[in-house]
Phi, psi and omega in degrees: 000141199305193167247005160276150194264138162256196212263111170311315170283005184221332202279108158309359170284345208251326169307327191271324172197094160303316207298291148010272201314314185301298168252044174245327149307307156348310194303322203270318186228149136262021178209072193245148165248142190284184179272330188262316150290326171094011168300176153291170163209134154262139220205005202245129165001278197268301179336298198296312182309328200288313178299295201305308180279011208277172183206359175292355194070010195320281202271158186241144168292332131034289193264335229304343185230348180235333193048263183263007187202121357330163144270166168306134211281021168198146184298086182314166176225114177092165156282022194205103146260026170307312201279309157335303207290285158005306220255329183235049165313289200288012122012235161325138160299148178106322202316249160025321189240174282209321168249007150255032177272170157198170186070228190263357164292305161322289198284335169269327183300277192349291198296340170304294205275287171350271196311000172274316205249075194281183155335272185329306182290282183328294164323304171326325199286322209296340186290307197265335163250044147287323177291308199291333189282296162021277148184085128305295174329330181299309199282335208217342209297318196264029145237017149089029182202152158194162178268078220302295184317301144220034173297318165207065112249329166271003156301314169337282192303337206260315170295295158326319187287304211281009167287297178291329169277350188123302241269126184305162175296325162320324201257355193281335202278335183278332188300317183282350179271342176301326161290332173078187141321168181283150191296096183318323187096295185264323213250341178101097172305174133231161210350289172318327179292347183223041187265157162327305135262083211285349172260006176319309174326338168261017230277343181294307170298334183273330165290315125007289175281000170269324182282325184282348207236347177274336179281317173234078204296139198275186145277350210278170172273352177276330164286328203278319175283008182260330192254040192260158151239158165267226171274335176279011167092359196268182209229122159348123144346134163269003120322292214295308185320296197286320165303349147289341227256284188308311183281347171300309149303317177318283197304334224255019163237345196279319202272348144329297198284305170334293186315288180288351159296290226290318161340316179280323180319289181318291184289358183285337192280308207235098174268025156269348181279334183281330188280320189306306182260020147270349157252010182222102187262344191269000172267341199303298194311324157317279189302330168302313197255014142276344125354310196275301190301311174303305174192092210271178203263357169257087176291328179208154174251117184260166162235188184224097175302139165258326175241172165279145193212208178225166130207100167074061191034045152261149194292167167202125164292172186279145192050016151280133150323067240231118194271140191242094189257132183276332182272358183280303169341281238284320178267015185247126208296346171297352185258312215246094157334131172061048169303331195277357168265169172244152193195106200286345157294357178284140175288339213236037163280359182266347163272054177282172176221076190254346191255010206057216198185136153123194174277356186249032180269127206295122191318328174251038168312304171292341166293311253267304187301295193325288166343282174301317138336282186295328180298311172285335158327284192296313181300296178304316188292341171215039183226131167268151179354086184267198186198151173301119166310104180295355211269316178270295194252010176092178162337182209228337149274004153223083197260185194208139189208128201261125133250132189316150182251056181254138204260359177263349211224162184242103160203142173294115162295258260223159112252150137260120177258151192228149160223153151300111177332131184281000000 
């Protein structure tokens, strides 16, 4: 990458290798503001830790998925843009869910889902996606190929979410076609997507299943959150219920399905690594989260300053934008020794911030690990030694790999993998 700085936000260079950018900024700064957007841009470990973990109320979650685009729909004023922020929230893309809240608006919706996503219920899940990883592996084992993405990691993931909610079987196959790809960003959305609520197209079906689950409650989590309360005892919105719903499903298959592509990639790269952890299978658990580390599937995180403030004594006014990048964190060698190897033996490799770090740190990490285990577990245990298709993505110096072209998210458009049929 050039010694010009790019555009984080446009550049199909930075889309291709974030890591690259993350550190030719760092070098300069870990805490700089870029040129094109005016964020912060952090970039640094403990900077990121810092942002992350603040509990003053400085930054608020408000912009959080999208960050500086759309910009904000009013002119800060002052060192105190809280009353601004209030007055145009509902706004903001995003505004509507569960990760742009904050305070006790936040901390109470949060604890409706938490007390959902318990131990016991997750672990229950894993017995059904050994089957599931299964088969899949079926439909593709006796052609000596498969198209990764979605043939199986977003099946994995979509088939896996709606498992643990409920949602009959009949409706997941229409489901994975309805989510579609990841919001491009660089390429232009559509209305919804960067709307108060970017799931409304689902919002019929998921009211459907909350109203069929108020008449007969199920075991399922969509029975236990339709009949949820809070802690103080009142009872939910049956909005606010279904827009939990909706983003529970939303989030709780995208960041799965990331993972597990970017996972088979790495090892489609490294088959010694694939042999290693087909005799060491107690190892998977490793090897995803230096996955994470190296190059997880959440690249950057915004914050919103409400006051004027510090971070790592740079200055930051009340209404800068502040991009929180989790793979530069994941990647600054004053934290991670060697970032740029991968290596499932660093010891501190389980202290990546790929789920993020803090109160908005994300609730379905542990399905999320779970998930992405048994899917690579079951995947090495029944794909014999595969390799990247050279026919699709080039030569092994010279490959070529397609990413969505969204500057907040890491997912792979396509992998192809090729194998000798077992």
């Amino acid at each position: 990458m050039s010694d010009v700085e790019p555009d984080f936000f446009q550049d199909m260079q930075v889309i291709h290798d974030p890591r690259s950018y993350f550190h030719q900024v760092r070098s300069k700064c870990p805490v700089m503001r870029e040129k094109y957007q005016g964020t912060f841009m952090v970039t640094g470990h403990d900077e990121v830790s810092a942002v992350l973990s603040r509990k003053d109320g400085a930054f608020s979650s408000a912009v959080s998925v999208v960050g500086p685009i759309p910009p904000l729909p009013f002119q800060p004023e002052g060192d105190d843009i809280s009353g601004q922020l209030e007055t145009h929230r509902g706004e903001l893309p995003w505004s509507a869910h569960l990760v742009c809240f904050d305070g006790k608006k936040h901390s109470d919706h949060r604890a409706l889902l938490t007390g959902l996503l318990t131990h016991k219920r997750v672990k229950a899940n894993e017995e059904y996606l050994h089957g599931l990883a299964d088969r899949l592996i079926e439909r593709f084992v006796d052609t000596g190929r498969c198209q990764v993405t979605t043939e199986y990691a977003h099946a994995v993931a979509i088939y896996a979410i709606s498992d643990i909610m409920g949602i009959p079987e009949a409706d997941r196959a229409e489901l994975i076609k309805l989510l579609g790809p990841a919001p491009s960003q660089l390429e232009g959305d559509a209305a919804h997507r960067i709307g108060a609520d970017p799931l409304i197209f689902l919002k019929d079906r998921f009211d459907g299943y909350l109203r069929a689950r108020q008449q007969k409650r199920g075991t399922d989590l969509m029975s236990d959150l339709v009949h949820s309360r809070f802690k103080d005892g009142s009872e939910p919105s049956f909005e606010m219920l279904s827009l939990l719903a909706r983003f529970l499903f939303g989030a709780g298959q995208d960041t799965t399905a990331r993972l597990v592509g970017m996972a088979i990639c790495i090892l489609g790269e490294r088959p010694g690594l694939q042999n290693r952890l087909r005799s060491e299978p107690q190892r998977i658990a490793d090897f995803l989260e230096e996955v994470l580390r190296y190059d997880g599937p959440v690249k950057v995180v915004y914050r919103l300053a409400k006051t004027s403030t510090q971070i790592a004594g740079v200055y930051v006014p009340a209404g800068s934008i502040v991009t929180v990048s989790l793979t530069g964190a994941n990647n600054d060698p004053r934290y991670f020794e060697r970032p740029d190897e991968f290596d499932i033996d660093r010891p501190n490799l389980r202290n990546n911030m790929s789920f993020s770090r803090g109160v908005h740190a994300c609730l379905g990490a542990p399905l999320a690990r779970l998930e992405a285990r048994v899917a690579i577990e079951r995947f090495l245990a029944r794909v014999p030694v595969f390799r990247i298709s050279e026919e699709h993505h080039g030569p092994p110096q010279a490959r070529r790999y397609r990413y969505e072209p969204t500057y907040s998210f890491r997912s792979l458009s396509e992998l192809h993998i090729e194998f000798t049929p077992p």
